[in-house]
C-alpha positions as CSV (number, residue, x, y, z in Angstrom):
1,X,45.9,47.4,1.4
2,X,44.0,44.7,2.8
3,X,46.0,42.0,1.4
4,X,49.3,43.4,2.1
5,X,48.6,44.3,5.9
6,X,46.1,41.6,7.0
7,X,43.0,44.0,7.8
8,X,39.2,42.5,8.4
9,X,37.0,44.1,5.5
10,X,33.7,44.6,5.1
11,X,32.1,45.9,1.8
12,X,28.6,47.0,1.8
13,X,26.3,47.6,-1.7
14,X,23.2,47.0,-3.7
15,X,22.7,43.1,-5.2
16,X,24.7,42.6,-7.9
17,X,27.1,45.6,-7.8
18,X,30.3,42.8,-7.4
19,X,30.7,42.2,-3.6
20,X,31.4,38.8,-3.3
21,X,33.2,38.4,-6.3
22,X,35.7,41.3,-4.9
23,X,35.9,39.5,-1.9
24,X,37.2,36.0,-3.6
25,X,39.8,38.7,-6.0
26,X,41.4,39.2,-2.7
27,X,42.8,36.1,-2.2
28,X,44.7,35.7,-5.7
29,X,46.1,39.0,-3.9
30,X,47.5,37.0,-0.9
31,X,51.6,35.9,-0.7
32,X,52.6,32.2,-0.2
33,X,52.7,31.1,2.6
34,X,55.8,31.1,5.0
35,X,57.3,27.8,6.3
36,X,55.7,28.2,9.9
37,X,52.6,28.9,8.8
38,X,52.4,26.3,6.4
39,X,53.3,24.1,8.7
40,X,50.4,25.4,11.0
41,X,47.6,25.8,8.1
42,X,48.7,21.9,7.1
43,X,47.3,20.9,11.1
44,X,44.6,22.3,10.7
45,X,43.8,20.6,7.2
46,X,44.7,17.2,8.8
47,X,42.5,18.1,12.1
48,X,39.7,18.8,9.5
49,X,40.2,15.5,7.2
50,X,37.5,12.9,7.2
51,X,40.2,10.4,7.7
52,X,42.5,10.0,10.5
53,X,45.7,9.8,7.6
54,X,47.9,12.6,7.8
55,X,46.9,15.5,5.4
56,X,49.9,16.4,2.8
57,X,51.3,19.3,3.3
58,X,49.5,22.7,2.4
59,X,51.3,25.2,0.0
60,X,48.6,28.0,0.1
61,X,46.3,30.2,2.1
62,X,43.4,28.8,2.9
63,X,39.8,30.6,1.6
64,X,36.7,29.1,3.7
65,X,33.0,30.5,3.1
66,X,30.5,28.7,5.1
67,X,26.7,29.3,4.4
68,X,24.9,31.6,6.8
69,X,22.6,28.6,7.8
70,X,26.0,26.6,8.9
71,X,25.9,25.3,12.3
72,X,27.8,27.2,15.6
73,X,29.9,23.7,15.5
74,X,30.4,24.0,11.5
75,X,31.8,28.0,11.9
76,X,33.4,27.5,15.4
77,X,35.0,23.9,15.8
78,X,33.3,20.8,17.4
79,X,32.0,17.7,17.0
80,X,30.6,14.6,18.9
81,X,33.4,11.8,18.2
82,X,36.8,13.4,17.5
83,X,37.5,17.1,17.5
84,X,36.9,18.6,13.7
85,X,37.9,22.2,13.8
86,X,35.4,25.3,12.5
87,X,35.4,27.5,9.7
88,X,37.7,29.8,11.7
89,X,40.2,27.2,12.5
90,X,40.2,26.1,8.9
91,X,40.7,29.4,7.7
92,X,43.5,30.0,9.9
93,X,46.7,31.7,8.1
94,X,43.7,32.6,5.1
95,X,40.5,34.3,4.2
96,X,37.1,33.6,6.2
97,X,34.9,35.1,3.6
98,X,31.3,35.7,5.1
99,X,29.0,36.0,2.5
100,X,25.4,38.3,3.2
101,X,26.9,38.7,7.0
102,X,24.0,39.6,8.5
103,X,22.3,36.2,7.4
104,X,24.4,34.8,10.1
105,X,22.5,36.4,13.2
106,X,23.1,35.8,16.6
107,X,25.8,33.2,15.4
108,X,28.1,35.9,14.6
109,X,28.4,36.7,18.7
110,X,31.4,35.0,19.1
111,X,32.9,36.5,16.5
112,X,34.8,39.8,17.9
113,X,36.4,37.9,20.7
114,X,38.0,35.3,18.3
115,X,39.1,38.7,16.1
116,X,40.8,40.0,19.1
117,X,42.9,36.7,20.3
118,X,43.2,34.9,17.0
119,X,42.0,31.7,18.8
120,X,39.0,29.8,19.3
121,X,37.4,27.7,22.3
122,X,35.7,24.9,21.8
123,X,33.6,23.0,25.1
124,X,33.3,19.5,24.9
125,X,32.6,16.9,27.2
126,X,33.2,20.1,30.0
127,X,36.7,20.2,28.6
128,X,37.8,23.3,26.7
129,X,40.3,23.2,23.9
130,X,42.1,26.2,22.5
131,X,42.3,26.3,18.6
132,X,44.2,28.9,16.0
133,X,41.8,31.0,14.3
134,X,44.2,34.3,12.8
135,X,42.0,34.5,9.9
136,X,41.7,37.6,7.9
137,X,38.1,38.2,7.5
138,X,36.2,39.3,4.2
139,X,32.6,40.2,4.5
140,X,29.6,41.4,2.6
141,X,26.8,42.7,3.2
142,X,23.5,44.6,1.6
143,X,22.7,48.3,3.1
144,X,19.0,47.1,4.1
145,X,17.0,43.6,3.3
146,X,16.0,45.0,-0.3
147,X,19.5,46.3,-0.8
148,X,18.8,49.8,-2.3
149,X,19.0,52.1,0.7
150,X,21.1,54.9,-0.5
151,X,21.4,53.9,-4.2
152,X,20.9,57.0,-6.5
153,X,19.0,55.1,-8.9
154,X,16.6,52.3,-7.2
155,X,13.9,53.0,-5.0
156,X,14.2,50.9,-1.7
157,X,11.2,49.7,0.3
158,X,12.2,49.4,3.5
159,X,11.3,51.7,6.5
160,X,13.8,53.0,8.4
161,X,12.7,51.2,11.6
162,X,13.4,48.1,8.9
163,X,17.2,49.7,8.1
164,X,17.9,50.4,11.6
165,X,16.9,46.3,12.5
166,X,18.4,45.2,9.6
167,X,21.9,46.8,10.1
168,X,22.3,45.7,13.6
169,X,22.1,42.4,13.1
170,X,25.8,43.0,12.7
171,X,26.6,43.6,16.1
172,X,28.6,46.4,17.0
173,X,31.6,44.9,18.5
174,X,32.1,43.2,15.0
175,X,31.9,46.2,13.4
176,X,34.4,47.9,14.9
177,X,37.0,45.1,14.2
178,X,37.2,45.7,10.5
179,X,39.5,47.9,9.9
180,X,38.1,48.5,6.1
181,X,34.7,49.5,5.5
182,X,34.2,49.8,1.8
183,X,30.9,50.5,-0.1
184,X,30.9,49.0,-3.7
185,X,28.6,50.7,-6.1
186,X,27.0,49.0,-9.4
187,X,29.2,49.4,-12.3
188,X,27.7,51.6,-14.9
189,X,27.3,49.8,-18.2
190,X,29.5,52.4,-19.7
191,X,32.4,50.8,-17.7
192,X,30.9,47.2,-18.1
193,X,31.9,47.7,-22.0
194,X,35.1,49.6,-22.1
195,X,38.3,48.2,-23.6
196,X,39.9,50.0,-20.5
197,X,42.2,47.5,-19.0
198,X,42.7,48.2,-15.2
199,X,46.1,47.5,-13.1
200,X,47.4,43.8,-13.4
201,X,46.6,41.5,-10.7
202,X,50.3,40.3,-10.3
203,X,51.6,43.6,-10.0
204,X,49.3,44.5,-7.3
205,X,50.1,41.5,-5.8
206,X,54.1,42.1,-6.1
207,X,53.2,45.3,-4.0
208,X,51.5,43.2,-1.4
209,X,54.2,41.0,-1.3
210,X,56.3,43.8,-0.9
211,X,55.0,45.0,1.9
212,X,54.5,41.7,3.4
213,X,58.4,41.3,3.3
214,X,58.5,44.5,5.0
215,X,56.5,43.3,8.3
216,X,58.0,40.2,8.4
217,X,61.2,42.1,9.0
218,X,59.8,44.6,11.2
219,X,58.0,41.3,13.7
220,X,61.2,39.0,13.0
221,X,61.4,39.4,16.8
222,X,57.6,39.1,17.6
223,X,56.6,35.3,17.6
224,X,53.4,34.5,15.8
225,X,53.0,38.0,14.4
226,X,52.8,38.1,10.8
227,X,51.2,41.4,9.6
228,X,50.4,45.1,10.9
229,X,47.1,43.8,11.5
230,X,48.1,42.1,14.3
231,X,49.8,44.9,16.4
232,X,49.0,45.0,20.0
233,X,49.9,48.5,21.8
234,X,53.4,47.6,22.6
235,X,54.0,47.4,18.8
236,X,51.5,50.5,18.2
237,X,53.6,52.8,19.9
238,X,57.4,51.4,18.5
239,X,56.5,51.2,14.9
240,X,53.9,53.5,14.4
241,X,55.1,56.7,15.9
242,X,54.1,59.7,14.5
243,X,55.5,63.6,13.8
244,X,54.2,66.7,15.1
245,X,51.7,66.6,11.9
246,X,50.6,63.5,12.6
247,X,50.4,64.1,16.0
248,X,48.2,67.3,15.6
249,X,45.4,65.2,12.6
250,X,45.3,62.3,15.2
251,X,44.4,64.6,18.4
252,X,41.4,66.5,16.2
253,X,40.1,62.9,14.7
254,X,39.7,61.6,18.3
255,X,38.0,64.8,18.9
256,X,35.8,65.3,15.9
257,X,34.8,61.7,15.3
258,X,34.8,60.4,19.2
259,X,37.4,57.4,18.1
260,X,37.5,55.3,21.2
261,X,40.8,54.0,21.8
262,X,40.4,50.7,19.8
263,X,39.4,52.6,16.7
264,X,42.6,55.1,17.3
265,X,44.3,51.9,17.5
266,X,43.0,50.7,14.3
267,X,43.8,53.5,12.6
268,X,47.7,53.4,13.4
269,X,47.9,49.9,11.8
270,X,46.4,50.7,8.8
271,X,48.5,53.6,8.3
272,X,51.2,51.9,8.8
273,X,50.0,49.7,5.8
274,X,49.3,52.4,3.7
275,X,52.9,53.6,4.7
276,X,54.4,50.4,4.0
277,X,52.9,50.1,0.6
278,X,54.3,53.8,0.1
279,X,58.0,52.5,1.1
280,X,57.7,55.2,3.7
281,X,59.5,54.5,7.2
282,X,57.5,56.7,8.5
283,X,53.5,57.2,9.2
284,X,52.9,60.5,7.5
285,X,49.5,62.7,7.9
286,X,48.4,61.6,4.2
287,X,48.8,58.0,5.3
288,X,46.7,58.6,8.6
289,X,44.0,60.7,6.7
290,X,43.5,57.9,4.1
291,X,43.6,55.6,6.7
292,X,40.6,57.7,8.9
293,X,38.2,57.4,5.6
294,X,37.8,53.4,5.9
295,X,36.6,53.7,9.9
296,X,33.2,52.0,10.7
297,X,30.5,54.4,10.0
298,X,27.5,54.6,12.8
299,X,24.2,52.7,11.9
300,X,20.7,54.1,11.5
């Protein structure tokens, strides 16, 4: 569902238990590009280029992963002679994948507003210059700095003063812009050696592209919207509209949980994935309930 609606993930587990390399799966899952947005993503490549020749053109989605020790100019555009764009820019129309997220720090602060407008300012020379960044971001991260806190098997040695600092080093306003929390568990060995074949890749990704054609339809009439993802509230409210059941789970899940109004936001246009990868028209309770189980969990 992240592939076919756009959504920010973030997948949390113990070293080695596959984060990363689920992260990179994700963007075999990823449709081709559309003409505008190739057209966009190809800018961007010849902004980037060492050489002032005009990039060829760019037939697919861009997947950046800059190293947590990468510069603020590297992640966010800059430069002392000519403008070079940042890893957000370059990822633009793609994945940023954000490898051990909270390795990045106090770098990650400009993060959530970049998220929220799909753009990026860059200051030079006291002039500001506006650059695309509608990324879809893919992170990882470990649950504490030994990364067995909460496994069922390993002992982990950090305190929970330790946890607590460790975990809010993503900051909070980040966190509640991924619409996918996920925690990946080690595979058991038993699993590692089965002949069991799992679901195709390409048919997962005919499903996403699926219900990529279905979004395209449904923002034919909103410029530079491409997925549910990137709802605003006037969208919220005309495509994700829900019946009396839906009506009923939503009011008790702002109740019971305390969802502010960006997370009850949130939770419409993931549903609305989950609906589209249904074929339903219409957001049902299952879809919201789903939906609910991926919301940011609180830290220590």
């Amino acid at each position: 569902m992240a592939a076919a609606g756009g959504h920010h993930v973030l997948l949390v587990g113990a070293p080695e238990s596959g984060k990363t390399t689920l992260a990179r799966a994700l963007f075999g899952l990823l449709p081709p590009l559309s003409e505008s947005e190739a057209a966009d993503v190809t800018v961007m490549a010849s902004l980037a280029s060492p050489s002032v020749e005009e990039a060829p053109p760019v037939d697919r989605r861009p997947c950046v992963a800059p190293r947590p020790d990468a510069s603020r100019a590297a992640l966010y555009g800059g430069g002392s002679g000519r403008l070079r764009p940042g890893a957000v820019s370059r990822a633009h129309r793609g994945l940023l994948l954000l490898d051990d997220l909270p390795a990045f720090g106090p770098k990650l602060a400009p993060l959530p507003a970049i998220l929220d407008d799909r753009t990026v300012r860059v200051e030079r020379a006291g002039v500001t210059q506006v650059l695309p960044a509608a990324f879809q971001l893919v992170a990882t991260a470990r649950p504490c700095p030994c990364g067995w806190f909460g496994d069922p098997e390993a002992i982990c040695t950090c305190t929970p003063a330790i946890v607590r600092r460790y975990q809010q080093r993503i900051p909070v306003a980040l966190r509640d812009r991924v619409e996918l929390h996920l925690e990946v568990p080690r595979v058991a060995y038993e699993r590692l050696t089965s002949g069991r074949l799992g679901e195709p890749s390409a048919a997962v990704r005919e499903r996403v592209i699926a219900a990529r054609q279905r979004q395209a339809v449904r923002f034919a009439t909103y410029p530079g919207h491409a997925t549910n993802a990137e709802m605003g509230p006037e969208e919220i409210r005309t495509h994700c509209a829900l019946d009396a059941a839906g009506h009923s789970l939503m009011k008790a899940a702002v109740r019971q949980l305390d969802l502010s109004a960006g997370a009850y936001q949130r939770t419409l246009r993931l549903a609305r994935t989950i609906a589209d990868l249904a074929g339903a028209e219409q957001i049902g309770p299952a879809h919201l309930a789903e939906s609910l189980q991926y919301r940011a969990r609180p830290t220590l």
